[in-house]
KOLLUM-427447 format. One record per residue (C-alpha): z, y negated, x; residue in one letter. Coordinates in steps of 0.02 Angstrom, whole numbers, plus 50000, padded with zeros to 5 digits. Last residue first. Example, Ala and Ser with C-alpha at 12.3 -4.5 7.8 and 13.67 -1.06 7.14 Angstrom:
503575005350684S;503905022550615A;
END
This chain:
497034935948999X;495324946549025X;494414933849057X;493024922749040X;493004905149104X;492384886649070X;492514870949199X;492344854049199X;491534851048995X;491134832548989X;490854827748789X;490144812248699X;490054812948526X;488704814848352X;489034832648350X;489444840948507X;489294858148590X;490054871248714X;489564887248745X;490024908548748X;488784922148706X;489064936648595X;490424948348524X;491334952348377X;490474940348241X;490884944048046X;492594953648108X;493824939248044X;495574938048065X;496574922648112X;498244926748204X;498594911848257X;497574893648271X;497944877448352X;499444883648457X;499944868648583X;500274870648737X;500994858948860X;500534859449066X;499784841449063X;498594847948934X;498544866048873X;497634870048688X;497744886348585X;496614896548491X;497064912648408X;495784926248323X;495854944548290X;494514951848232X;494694970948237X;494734969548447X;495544953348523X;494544937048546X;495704924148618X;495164905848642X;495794893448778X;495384875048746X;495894866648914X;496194847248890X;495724831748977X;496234816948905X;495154811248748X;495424826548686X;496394822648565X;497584834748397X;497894830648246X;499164842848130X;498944857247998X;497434864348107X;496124871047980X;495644886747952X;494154902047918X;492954884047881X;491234893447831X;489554887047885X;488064894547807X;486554896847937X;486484917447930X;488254918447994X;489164901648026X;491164901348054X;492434887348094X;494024884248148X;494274866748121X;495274851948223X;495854834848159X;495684822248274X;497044810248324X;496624799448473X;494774797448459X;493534810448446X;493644827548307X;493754844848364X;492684859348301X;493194876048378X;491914886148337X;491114905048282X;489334910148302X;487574914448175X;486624899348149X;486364893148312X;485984909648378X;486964924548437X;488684915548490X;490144924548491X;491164910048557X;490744891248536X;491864875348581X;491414859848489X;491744839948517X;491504831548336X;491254811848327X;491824810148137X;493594809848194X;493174791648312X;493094785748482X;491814796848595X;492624797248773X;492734815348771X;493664831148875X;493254848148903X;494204861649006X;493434877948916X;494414893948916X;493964910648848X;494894924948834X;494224943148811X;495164956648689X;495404974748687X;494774989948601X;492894981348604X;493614964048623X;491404957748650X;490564946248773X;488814942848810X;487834939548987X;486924925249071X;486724915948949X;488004902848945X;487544890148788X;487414870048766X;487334863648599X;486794848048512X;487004842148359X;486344824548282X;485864807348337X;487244803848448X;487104817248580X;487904815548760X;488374832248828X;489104832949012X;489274846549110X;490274843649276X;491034845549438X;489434842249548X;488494834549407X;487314842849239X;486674836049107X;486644838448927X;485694825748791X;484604840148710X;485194858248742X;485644867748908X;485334886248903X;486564889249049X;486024903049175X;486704893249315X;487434876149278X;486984867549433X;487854851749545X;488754866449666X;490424863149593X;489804866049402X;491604875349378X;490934891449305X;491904908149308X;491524923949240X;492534941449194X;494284934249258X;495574947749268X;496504933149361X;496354914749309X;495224904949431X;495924899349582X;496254881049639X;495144877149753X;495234877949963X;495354862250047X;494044858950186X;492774866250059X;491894881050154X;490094880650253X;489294897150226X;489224910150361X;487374909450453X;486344923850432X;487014942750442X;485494956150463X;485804973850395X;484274983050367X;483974983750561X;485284993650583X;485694994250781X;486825008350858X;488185010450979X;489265024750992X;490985031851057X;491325048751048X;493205058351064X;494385040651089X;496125043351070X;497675028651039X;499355032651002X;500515034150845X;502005044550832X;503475035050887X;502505018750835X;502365023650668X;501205008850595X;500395006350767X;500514989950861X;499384976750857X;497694968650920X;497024983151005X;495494979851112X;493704985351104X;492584980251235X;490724979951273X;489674975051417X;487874970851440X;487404960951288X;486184957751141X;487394958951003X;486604960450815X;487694952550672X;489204963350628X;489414982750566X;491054993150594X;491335010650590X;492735019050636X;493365038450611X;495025043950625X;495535026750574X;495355009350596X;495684991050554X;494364976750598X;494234961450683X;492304954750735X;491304947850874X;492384939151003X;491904932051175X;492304938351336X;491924930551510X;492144942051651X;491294958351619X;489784946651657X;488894947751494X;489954949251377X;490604956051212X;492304959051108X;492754971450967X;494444965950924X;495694979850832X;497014985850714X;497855002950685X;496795007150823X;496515025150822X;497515043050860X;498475050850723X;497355064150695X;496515066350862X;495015078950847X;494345064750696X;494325053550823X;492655045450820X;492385028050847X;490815019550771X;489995002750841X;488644994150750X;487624978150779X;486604983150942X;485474977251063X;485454980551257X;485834971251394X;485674983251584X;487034996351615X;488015000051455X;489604996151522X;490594999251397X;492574994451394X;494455002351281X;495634989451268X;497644989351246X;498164969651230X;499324976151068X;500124991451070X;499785010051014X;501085021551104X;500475028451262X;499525041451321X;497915031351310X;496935046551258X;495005047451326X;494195062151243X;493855081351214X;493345090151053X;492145078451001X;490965083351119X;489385072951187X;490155067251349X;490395048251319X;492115049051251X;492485059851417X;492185044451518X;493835036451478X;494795052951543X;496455044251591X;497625031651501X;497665012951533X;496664998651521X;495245006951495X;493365012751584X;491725018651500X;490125021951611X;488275020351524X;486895025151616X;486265038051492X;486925032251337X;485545033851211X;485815021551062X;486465029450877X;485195030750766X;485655022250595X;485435033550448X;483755029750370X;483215018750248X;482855019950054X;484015033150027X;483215050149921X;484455054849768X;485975062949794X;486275079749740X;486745084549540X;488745085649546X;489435101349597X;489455117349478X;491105120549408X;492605130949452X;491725133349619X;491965151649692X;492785152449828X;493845137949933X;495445129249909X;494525114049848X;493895109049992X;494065123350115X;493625121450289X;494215103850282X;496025111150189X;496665114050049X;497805126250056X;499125120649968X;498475115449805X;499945106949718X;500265106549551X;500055094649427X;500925097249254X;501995080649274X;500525069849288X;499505076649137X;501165074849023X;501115055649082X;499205055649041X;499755061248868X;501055049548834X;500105034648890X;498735038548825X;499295043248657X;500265024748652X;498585016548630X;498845001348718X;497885006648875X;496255006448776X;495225014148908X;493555007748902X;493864991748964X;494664997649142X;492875002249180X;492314986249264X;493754988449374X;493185003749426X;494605016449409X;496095023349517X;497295030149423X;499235027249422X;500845035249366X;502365024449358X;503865021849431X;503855011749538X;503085007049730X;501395014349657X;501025023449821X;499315028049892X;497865038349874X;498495055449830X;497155065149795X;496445072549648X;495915089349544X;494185095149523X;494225105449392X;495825104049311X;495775085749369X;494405080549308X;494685089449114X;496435081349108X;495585063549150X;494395067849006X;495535071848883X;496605057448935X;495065044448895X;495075057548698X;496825054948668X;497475070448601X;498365080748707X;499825093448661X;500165098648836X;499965118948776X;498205111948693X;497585102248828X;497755120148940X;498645125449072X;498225142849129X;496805134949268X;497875125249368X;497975106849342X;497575096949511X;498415089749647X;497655085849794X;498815080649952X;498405064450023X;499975056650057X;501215070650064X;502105082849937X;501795101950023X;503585097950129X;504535097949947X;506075089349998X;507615096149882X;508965084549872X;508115067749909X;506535072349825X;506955074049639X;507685059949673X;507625045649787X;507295042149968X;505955053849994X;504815041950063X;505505025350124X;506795011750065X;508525015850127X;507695027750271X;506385018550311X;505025029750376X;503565028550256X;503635010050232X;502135008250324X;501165019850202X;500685036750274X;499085038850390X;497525048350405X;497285056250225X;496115073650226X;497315081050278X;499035077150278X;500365063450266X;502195059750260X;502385065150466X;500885069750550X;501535078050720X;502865086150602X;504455086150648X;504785069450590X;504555075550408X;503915063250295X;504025068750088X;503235059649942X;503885062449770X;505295048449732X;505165035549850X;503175038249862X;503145033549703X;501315040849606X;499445037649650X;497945045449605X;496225044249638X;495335058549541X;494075071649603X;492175071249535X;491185076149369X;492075066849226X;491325076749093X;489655067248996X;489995058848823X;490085040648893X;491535030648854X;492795037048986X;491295041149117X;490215024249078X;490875013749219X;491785025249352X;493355033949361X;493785031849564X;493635046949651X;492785039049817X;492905018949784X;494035012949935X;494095027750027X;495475037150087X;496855028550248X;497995033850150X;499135019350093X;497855007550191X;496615012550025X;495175004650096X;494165018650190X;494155037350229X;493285051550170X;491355048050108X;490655063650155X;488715054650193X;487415048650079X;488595031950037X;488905030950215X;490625022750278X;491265009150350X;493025007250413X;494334997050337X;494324978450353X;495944968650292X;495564957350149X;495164937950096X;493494931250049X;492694915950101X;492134905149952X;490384908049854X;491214909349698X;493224905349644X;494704914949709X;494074928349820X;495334941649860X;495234961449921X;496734969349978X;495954980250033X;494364981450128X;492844992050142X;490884988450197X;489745001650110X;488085007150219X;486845015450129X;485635003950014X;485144994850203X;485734978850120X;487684983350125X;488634991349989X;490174981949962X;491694992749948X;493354986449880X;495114991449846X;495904979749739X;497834984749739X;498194977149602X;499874964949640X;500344958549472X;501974950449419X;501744939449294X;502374923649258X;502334921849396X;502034936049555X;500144933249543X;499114942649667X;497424933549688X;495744937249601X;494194945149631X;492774932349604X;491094938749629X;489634923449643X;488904924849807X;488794942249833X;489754948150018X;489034952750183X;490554951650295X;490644942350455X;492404938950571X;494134942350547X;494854925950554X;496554922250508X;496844909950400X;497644917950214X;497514908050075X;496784920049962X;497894931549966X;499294921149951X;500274926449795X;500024918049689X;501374908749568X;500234902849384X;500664886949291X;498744880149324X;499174883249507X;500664885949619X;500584893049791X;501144908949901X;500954908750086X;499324915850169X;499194934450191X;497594939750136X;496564940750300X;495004930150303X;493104936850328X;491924924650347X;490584921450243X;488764927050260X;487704929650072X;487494941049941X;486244938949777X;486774948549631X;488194958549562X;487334973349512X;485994977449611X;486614965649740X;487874978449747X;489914978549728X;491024992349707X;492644984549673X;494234993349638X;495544994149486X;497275001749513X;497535008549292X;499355011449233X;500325023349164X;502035020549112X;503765029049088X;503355041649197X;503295060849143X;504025068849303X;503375078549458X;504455092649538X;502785101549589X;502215117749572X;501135126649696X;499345130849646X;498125142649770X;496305137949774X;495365154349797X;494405152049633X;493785134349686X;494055117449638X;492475106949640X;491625096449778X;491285080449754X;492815066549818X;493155080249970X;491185073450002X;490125092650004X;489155086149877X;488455067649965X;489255051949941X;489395040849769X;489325041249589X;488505028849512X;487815016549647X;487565034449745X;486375037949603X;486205055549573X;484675066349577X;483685081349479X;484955085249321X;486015098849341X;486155110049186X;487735120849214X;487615139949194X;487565145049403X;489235136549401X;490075147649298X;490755139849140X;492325128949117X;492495122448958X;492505103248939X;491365099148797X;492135109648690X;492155095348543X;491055081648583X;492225066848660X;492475050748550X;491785036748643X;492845020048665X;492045004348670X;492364989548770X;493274972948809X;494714981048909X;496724978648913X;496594969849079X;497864974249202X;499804971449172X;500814975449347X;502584972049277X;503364979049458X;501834981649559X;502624980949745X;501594976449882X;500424986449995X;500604993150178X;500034993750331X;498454982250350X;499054974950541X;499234956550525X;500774953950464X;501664939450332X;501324952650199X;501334942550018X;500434955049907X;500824970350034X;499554984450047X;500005000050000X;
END
């Protein structure tokens, strides 16, 4: 876990969720077809032809994609039903699906914790230290960790798939508070979407960022659930570390425990069931799974999104990604998938509580066999379709001679076998390096580090550095590793290369540093440009479990349908009609509660004088005939409407018993919630006042969002869509 207000530098650990409330979902929920689930031999499964890594990623024989077997061997557990379940969303961004990317800087998420809007965050996106280029899409906001009035510290686990359609860039805990700023995060290592996909952004684990995460479509669709789990339970209570074991609180395929692993008041194992009666098997990335006997019918299940988490994890299973911190049971899930789990349903909660506590343990899993081994419960997931480019090939290395700071055997990382290597002998510690000399300047813009013969052996956190006298160093990029490290930054055309340890080790009595292969490559599908220019003074953020975000910063109102009298400034839209209506709409994309609710906030203010001047706020919009609004009169004490038109006839659904202006600059926040629930209030000056509660009406449940006027004057700073 990865801590919401860490002062450190190295990625070891997580912060506490207490009250962690994620978005209650805007969409629908599929009933499941009735024996869909049965387990058949694998020869009698349809496959289809290929698989999308953007849908479901890394190749079959990925831990995250290959099925339980007959040999696997199930040892109970002293899990509990939890009092909660919750949902640890990730990213998995594309251009595909999140647009255009461009060069920022990488930050670390550990700045100080600020107030904005009436919101504490946590930091994460005020942290300062640099760690270098990341490819990242322009506008995807990810928001901070809030600790008031809510306490919410997601992990956010993200992968960004790079340009070359292969290459996924991890880190966790990811932040970016408003569009086209800097993100914040600590750098995992790369990884191949056509390749096993082990390790990556969850820092409890060391596991990949997205591997095993529910994806978008698998709760609502009809299909199984056709991949392992991410789960995550408290480590305090379930999670053994044994200091007589050269991995202590972890196991294959996981590389590390969480930082708190070895406190003794605070740690692993430090309250019951564990405490009394360690169960060894109980580590950070065992896989737990339902054995075969248990059935939905002896848990008494019934909601159809547990259904299909039971389903995965009878015959797949999951591993154990990281620690909730309390007590609570946790899957990992696409954030754009939390909507189609309706998390108030009480059903879910009790039955993916029941799921938790009947998980066993398979014991002998192991890399020779996923699953347990024999035959698969299920057939495998249909095989990847054909990349677009290439693996990277790594650079020959004759003439190349390795030498480090301290240890022996440097030039056995360059001997072709990843059995032998150069091992510092010494606990990890800052100022440690590892040098190339590759002979004569070459090109290059990847480096990987392979010790996957070393368990416990990388640099918990690391410089790559370049020059071309051996004597005068300059820096490239900062990034965290593991048993294997891959890191990508803009191309190097150097003699000498160095990688040096920034920081100590998470377990310093344990951890050291090992080097099996070292290699060099150059992608030339992955080309970084210049990073973008940042604001001096970073912006307020935007609320969290926001969905979109438009301040008009940039001077442009992108994908607005702007009607008659609108214009656009940095900072603004203004709408200036006095002859008649006029309406400006986002268009970008449509909203709807499904089984939950979206919010929508517009900061508008107007100049125009008088009630008959009307300043409008619209939500499921089709058409102009067909949308709800918030009709507000000018001057200083306006009376305000809730209004409805379907098929051109305007309906008033209420009227505000008071007045209310916005001739000062007010934020009109509208709630949506599923079966037609409606509430408006407005903030100014940090007041709210309720303008509408509790209104019901299901003519309209979902379309566009805008803003309009009717004979007025309106500026409109900022509107957002969210999940609170």
């Amino acid at each position: 876990m990865i801590s919401a207000l860490a002062r450190r530098r190295t990625p070891a650990g997580r912060g506490r969720r207490r009250g962690t409330r994620l978005g209650s979902g805007i969409g629908a929920l599929v009933l499941l077809v009735p024996g869909l689930f049965c387990p058949t031999p694998a020869s009698a499964h349809h496959r289809a032809a290929s698989r999308n890594p953007l849908t479901q990623p890394f190749d079959n024989t990925s831990i995250w994609n290959t099925p339980l077997g007959s040999g696997a061997r199930y040892q109970p557990t002293y899990l509990q039903v939890e009092p909660r379940v919750t949902l640890d969303p990730n990213y998995y961004l594309s251009a595909a699906a999140d647009g255009a990317y461009r060069t920022y800087r990488l930050h670390s998420p550990d700045g100080p914790s600020y107030s904005a809007g009436g919101v504490v965050y946590g930091g994460r996106c005020r942290g300062t230290s640099d760690y270098g280029p990341i490819l990242f899409p322009q506008q995807t906001v990810i928001g901070d960790a809030t600790t008031s009035p809510a306490f919410d510290t997601p992990n956010n686990a993200t992968a960004v798939v790079y340009p070359d359609g292969r290459t996924i860039s991890q880190i966790q805990p990811a932040a970016r508070c408003a569009p086209d700023l800097d993100p914040h995060g600590y750098r995992a290592t790369e990884q191949d979407l056509y390749g096993p996909g082990t390790y990556g952004g969850h820092f409890g684990s060391g596991l990949s960022s997205i591997g095993g995460q529910i994806g978008v479509g698998e709760i609502s669709g009809t299909a199984p659930i056709r991949h392992a789990l991410q789960l995550e339970i408290w480590a305090r209570r379930y999670l053994t570390y044994d200091t007589g074991q050269s991995t202590p609180g972890f196991r294959w395929p996981a590389d590390r425990h969480d930082f708190v692993a070895p406190d003794r008041a605070s740690g692993y194992c430090t309250l019951e069931p564990c405490r009394s009666a360690p169960d060894p098997q109980m580590e950070m990335g065992a896989l737990l799974a339902i054995p075969p006997a248990t059935t939905a019918r002896s848990l008494g299940l019934t909601n159809p999104a547990a259904l299909k988490v039971f389903h995965a994890l009878r015959n797949y299973g999951g591993y154990l990604v990281d620690d909730t911190a309390w007590d609570t049971a946790q899957i990992g899930i696409d954030a754009r998938a939390v909507r189609e789990i309706d998390q108030s349903d009480p059903a879910w909660t009790a039955d993916v509580s029941r799921i938790f506590a009947a998980l066993h343990v398979v014991t002998n899993n192991g890399p020779r066999s996923i699953g347990g081994g024999g035959t698969p419960r299920v057939a495998p997931p249909a095989a990847l379709s054909s990349p677009a480019n290439p693996a990277p090939r790594p650079l020959p290395r004759s003439g190349w001679t390795a030498t480090a700071s301290l240890g022996a055997g440097a030039a056995a990382a360059l001997d072709g076998r990843t059995t032998t290597g150069w091992r510092s002998g010494a606990p990890l510690a800052a100022g440690q390096w590892f040098q190339l000399d590759l002979g004569s300047p070459r090109s290059f813009n990847r480096l990987t580090l392979d010790a996957e013969a070393f368990p416990y052996d990388y640099p918990q956190d690391y410089d790559v550095l370049v020059s071309d006298d051996a004597a005068t160093w300059r820096a490239v990029t900062h990034g965290s590793g593991g048993r294997t490290t891959t890191i990508t930054f803009p191309t190097q055309t150097t003699r000498y290369l160095r990688v040096q340890s920034s920081g100590g080790g998470i377990d310093p009595a344990f951890q050291t540093w090992s080097i099996a292969e070292i290699q060099l490559s150059y992608n030339p599908s992955v080309v970084f440009g210049s990073p973008v220019p940042q604001p001096p003074t970073p912006p307020d953020p935007v609320p969290p479990g926001t969905f979109y975000s438009e301040s008009f910063d940039d001077g442009l109102a992108q994908d607005w349908a702007l009607g008659s009298g609108a214009s656009v400034q940095p900072g603004r839209l203004t709408i200036q009609e006095f002859t008649g209506p006029s309406r400006s709409v986002y268009t970008g994309r449509t909203f709807d509660a499904g089984t939950g609710r979206y919010v929508y906030r517009a900061t508008i203010s107007s100049t125009a004088g008088d009630d008959g001047n009307r300043n409008q706020v619209l939500f499921n919009y089709a058409d102009p005939d067909n949308t709800y609004l918030v009709d507000v009169g000018g001057g200083p004490a306006g009376t305000v409407r809730l209004l409805k038109r379907v098929g051109g006839v305007e309906t008033v659904l209420a009227v505000h018993s008071g007045t209310y202006s916005v001739a000062a600059t007010t934020t009109i926040a509208v709630t949506y919630s599923a079966g037609g629930r409606i509430d408006v209030s407005a903030i100014r000056d940090a007041v709210t006042t309720t303008l509408f509660d509790n209104v019901t009406d299901t003519s309209l449940t979902g379309g566009a969002i805008g803003v309009g006027v009717s004979y007025s004057h309106l500026t409109v700073d900022s509107v957002t869509v969210g999940s609170q």
